[in-house]
C-alpha positions in Angstrom: 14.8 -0.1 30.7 13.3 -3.2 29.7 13.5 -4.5 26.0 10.2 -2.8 24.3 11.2 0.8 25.6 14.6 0.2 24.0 13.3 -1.3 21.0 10.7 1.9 20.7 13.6 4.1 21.7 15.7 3.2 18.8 12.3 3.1 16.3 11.7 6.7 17.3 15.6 7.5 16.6 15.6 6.0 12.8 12.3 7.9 12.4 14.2 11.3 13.7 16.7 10.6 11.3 15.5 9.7 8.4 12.9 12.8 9.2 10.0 10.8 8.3 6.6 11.4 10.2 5.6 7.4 11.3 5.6 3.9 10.3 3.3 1.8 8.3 3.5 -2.1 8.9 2.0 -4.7 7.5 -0.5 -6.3 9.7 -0.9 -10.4 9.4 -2.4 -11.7 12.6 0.6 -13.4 13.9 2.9 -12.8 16.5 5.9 -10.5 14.8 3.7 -8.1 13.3 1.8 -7.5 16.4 4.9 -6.2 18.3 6.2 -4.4 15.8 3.0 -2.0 15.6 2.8 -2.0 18.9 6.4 -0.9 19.5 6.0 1.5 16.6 2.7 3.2 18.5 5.0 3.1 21.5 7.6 5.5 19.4 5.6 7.6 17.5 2.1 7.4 19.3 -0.9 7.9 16.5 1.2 8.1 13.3 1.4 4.6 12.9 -0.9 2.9 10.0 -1.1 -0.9 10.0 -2.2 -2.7 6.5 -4.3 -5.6 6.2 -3.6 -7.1 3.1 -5.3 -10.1 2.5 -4.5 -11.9 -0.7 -6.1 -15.6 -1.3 -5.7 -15.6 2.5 -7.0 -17.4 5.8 -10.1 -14.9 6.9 -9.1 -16.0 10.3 -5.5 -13.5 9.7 -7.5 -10.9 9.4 -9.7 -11.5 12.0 -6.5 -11.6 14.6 -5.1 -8.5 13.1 -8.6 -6.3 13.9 -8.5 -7.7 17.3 -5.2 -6.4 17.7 -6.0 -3.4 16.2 -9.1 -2.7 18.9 -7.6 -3.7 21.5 -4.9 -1.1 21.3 -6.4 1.5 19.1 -4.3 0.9 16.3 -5.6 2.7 12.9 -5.8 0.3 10.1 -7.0 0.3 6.4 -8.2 -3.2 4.2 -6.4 -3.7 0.9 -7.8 -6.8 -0.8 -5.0 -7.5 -3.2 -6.6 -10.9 -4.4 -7.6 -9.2 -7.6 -4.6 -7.5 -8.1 -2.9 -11.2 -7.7 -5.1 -12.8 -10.2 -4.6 -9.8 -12.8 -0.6 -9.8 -12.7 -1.1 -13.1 -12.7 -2.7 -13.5 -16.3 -0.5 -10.8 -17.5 2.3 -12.9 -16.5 1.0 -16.8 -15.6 3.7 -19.2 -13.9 2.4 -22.4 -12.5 6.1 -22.1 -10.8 4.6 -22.7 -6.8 7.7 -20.9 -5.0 7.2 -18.0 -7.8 3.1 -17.8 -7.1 3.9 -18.0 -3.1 6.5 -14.9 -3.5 4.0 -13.1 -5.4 2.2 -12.4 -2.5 4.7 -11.1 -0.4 5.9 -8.7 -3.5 2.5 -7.5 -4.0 2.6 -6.1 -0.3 5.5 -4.9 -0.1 4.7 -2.6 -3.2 1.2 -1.7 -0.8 3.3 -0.8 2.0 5.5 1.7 0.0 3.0 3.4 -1.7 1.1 4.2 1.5 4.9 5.1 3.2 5.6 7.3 0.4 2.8 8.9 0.2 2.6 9.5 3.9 6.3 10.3 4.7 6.5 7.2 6.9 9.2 4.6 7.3 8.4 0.5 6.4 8.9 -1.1 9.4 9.6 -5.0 8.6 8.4 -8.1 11.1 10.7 -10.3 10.6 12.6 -12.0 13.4 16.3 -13.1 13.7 15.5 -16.2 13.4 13.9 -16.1 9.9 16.7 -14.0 8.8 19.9 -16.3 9.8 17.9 -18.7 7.0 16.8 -17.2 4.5 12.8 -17.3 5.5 11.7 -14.1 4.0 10.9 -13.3 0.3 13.5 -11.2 -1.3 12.3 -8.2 -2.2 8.8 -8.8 -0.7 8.9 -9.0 3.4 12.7 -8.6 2.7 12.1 -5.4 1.4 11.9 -2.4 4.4 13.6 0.4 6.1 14.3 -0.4 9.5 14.1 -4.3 11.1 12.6 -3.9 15.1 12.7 -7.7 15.8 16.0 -7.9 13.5 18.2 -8.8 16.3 15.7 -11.1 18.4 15.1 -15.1 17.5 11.7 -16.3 18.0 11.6 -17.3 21.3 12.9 -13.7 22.3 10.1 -12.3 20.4 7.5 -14.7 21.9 8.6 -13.0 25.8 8.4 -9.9 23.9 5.0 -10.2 23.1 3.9 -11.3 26.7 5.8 -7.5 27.7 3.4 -6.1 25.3 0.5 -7.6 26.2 0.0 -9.4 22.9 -3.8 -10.9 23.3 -2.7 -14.7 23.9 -4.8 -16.2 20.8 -1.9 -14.2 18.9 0.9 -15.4 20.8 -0.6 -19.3 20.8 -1.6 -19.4 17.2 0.5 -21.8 14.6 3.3 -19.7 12.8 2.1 -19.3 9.1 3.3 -16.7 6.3 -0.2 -17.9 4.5 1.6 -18.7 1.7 -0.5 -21.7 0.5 -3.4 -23.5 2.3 -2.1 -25.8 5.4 0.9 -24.1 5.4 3.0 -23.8 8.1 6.4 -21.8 9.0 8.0 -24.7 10.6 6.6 -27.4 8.5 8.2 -24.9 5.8 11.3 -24.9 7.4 11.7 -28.5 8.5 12.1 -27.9 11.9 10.6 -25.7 15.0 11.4 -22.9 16.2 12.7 -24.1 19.0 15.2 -25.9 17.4 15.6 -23.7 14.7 17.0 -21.2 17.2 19.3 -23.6 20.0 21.4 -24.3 16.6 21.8 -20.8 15.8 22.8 -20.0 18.9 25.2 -22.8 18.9 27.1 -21.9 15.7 27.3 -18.6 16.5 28.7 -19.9 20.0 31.2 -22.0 17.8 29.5 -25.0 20.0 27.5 -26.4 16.8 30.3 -29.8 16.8 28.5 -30.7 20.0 25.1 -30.0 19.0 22.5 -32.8 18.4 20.0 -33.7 16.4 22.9 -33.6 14.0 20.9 -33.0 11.3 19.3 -30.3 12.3 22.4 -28.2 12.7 23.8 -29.8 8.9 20.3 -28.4 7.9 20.7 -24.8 9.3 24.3 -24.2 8.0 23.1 -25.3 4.6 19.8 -22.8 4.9 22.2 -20.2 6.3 25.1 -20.8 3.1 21.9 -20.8 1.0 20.1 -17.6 1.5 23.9 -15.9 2.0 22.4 -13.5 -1.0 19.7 -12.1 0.9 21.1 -10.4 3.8 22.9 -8.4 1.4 23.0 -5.9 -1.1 23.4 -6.7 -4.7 27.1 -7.6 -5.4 28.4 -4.2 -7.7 31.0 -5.1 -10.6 33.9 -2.5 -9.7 34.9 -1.1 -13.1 38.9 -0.6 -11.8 39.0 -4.3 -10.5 42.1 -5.7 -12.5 
């Protein structure tokens, strides 16, 4: 069985038993999200609803995500959150720019809930191994989902994976971005590629990371990776019989 039936295999079993009916996804024009609705149709077939969500955002996301979406008959819905954004936003103003970037992130996940709650379906996330091991995910925004599909995959894994699906190859070619600000960039975010990004993850977990050069890229990731400890967890719960 090669790694997309296994991956829609196990999609299909959290589904069966959380008794839900599908999955929704957040659809963002880049590479993750596009195999994860595609492995999601490959569980459950027609119950799966992808959300574009633009939000002060590239028009050229959106633009990837619908030719996604026609390409393999994947039903979507629009929800322009830009005026949502600037409402919160005067409620509560913060010229705080890693606050205003996780806004964005927060506001979708909220989208993605509402439609999964009203629809009985599971949140499937789209982020990657990669990402995770660092910290490069919004708490509580694409952070916050019921079952991880690319979870266990770094980004080079995931990049394969999409070739195996067929992914259309503007998708698979285009610059990682979360489209958090203009210019940005995932990697330009994080310092590093992916590339090296993951060869140092799989190093330390290897217990080979004393070997591994640049250096500074590895000092780099075990700092990110201390960092962003918090987030792969749940909330620490004070135990009321601790002495």
């Amino acid at each position: 069985m090669n790694l997309s039936k296994k991956i829609a295999s196990w999609i299909r079993q959290q589904v069966k038993e959380s008794k839900a009916k599908g999955i929704v996804v957040g659809l963002s024009g880049g590479i993750d999200s596009a195999c994860v609705v595609l492995l999601a149709k490959m569980a459950v077939g027609k119950n799966v609803l992808g959300l574009i969500m633009p939000c002060q955002s590239n028009p050229v996301d959106e633009k990837y995500a619908m030719l996604l979406a026609k390409k393999f008959n994947i039903k979507v819905k629009k929800i322009p959150l830009d005026r949502v954004c600037e409402s919160f936003l005067k409620t509560v103003p913060t010229k705080n720019k890693l606050a205003l970037a996780n806004l964005k992130p927060r506001l979708r996940m909220i989208t993605l809930y509402l439609f999964a709650n009203s629809l009985n379906y599971l949140v499937a996330g789209t982020g990657n191994k990669s990402e995770a091991m660092v910290g490069y995910f919004t708490k509580h925004g694409d952070g916050g989902v019921d079952i991880l599909p690319l979870g266990d995959l770094l980004k080079v894994d995931v990049r394969k994976l999409a070739r195996e699906l067929d992914v259309p190859c503007q998708i698979i070619e285009r610059v990682p971005t979360a489209g958090l600000w203009e210019g940005q960039t995932d990697e330009g975010e994080l310092g590093m590629s992916y590339e090296d990004l993951d060869r140092a993850i799989v190093a330390i977990q290897a217990g080979k990371d004393k070997s591994f050069k640049p250096k500074n890229i590895i000092l780099k990731v075990k700092r990110l990776m201390n960092k962003s400890e918090h987030k792969r967890y749940l909330p620490p719960i004070f135990k009321k019989n601790t002495k």
